[in-house]
C-alpha positions in Angstrom: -92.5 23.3 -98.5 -93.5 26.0 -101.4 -92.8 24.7 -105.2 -93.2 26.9 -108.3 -95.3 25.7 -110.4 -95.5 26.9 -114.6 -97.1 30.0 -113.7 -94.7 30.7 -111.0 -97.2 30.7 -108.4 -96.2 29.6 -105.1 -98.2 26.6 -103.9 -97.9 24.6 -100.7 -96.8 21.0 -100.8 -96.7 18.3 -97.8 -93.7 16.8 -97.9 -94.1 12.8 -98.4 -92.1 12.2 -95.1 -94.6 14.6 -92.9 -97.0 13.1 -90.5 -99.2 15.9 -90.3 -101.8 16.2 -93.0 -104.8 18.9 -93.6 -107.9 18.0 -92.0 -110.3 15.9 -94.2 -113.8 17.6 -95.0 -116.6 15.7 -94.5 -117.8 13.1 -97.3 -120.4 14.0 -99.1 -122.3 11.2 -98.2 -122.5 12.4 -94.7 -123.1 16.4 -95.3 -126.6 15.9 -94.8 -126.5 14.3 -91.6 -125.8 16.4 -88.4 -124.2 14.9 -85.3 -126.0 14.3 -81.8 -123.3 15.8 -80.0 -122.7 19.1 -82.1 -126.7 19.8 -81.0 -126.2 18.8 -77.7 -123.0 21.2 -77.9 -125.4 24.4 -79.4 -128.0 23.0 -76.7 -124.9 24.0 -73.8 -124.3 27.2 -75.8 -127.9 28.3 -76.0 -128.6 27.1 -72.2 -125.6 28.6 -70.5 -125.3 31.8 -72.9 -121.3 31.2 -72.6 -119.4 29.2 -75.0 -116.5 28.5 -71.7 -119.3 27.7 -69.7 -120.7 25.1 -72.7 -116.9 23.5 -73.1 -117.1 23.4 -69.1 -120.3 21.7 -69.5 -119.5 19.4 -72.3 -116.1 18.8 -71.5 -114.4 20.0 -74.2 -111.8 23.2 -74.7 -113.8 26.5 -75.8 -112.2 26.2 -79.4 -113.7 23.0 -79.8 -117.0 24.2 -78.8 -116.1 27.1 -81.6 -115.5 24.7 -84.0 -118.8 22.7 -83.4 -121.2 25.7 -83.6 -118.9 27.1 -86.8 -119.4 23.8 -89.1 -123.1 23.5 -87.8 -124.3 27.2 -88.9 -121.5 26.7 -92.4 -123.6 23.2 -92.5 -127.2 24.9 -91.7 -126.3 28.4 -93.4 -127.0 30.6 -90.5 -125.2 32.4 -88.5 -126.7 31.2 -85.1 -124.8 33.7 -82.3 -124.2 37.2 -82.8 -121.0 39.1 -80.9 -122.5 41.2 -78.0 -119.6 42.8 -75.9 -117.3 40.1 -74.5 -120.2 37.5 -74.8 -122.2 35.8 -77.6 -126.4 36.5 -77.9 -128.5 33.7 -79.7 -130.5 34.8 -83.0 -134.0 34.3 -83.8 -132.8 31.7 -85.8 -130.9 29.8 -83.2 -134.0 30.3 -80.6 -136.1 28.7 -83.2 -133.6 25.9 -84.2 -133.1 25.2 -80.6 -136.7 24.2 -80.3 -136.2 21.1 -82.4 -133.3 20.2 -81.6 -134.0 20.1 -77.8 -136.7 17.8 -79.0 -134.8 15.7 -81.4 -132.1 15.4 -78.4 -135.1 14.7 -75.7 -136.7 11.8 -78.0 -133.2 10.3 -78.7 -132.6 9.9 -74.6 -135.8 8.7 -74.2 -134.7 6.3 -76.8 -132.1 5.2 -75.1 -133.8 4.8 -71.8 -136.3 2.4 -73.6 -133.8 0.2 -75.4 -132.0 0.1 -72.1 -134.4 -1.5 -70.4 -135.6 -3.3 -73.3 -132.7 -5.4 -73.3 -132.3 -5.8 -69.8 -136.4 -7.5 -69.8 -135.7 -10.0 -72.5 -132.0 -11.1 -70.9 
């Protein structure tokens, strides 16, 4: 629905009935935190050179893998792929920021392992 407003601009209202609202942004009190899975998501990107193969990987469509690696270099402020042909090429930037996040995403499973069996022994 388009309403004229004093200036006689056109801008875009949601009707009050509609069900389907505009995709929230993330709060600012969670900007500074990056998700596990989006790195694990570049990790697929960066390891299989193909964002198809990545989604295959991950289990998501391509366009949500897109999505992922778009908000994480908006979020970082780097452009992490670069168009080469038909397929994408990592930067120097995204080799690097693979490095720690490979081991962020390493320490976090071992994590996991441990408090696995950390509960187990005390059951």
């Amino acid at each position: 629905m388009l309403l004229r407003t004093s200036d006689s601009r056109p801008r875009r209202t949601w009707p009050s009935t509609s069900t389907t609202w505009p995709r929230a942004t993330i709060p600012r009190s969670r900007a500074s935190m990056v998700d596990l899975g989006v790195l694990k998501t570049f990790l697929a990107v960066i390891d299989s050179g193909s964002v198809v193969a990545a989604a295959r990987e991950r289990g998501y469509s391509p366009a949500a893998v897109s999505r992922q690696i778009g908000w994480l270099q908006r979020r970082m402020g780097v452009r992490f792929f670069e168009p080469d042909g038909r397929s994408i090429r990592p930067t120097s930037d995204a080799l690097e920021f693979a490095v720690r996040a490979r081991e962020l995403v390493d320490e976090v499973n071992r994590f996991e392992r441990y408090s696995s069996r950390f509960g187990a022994a005390r059951r």
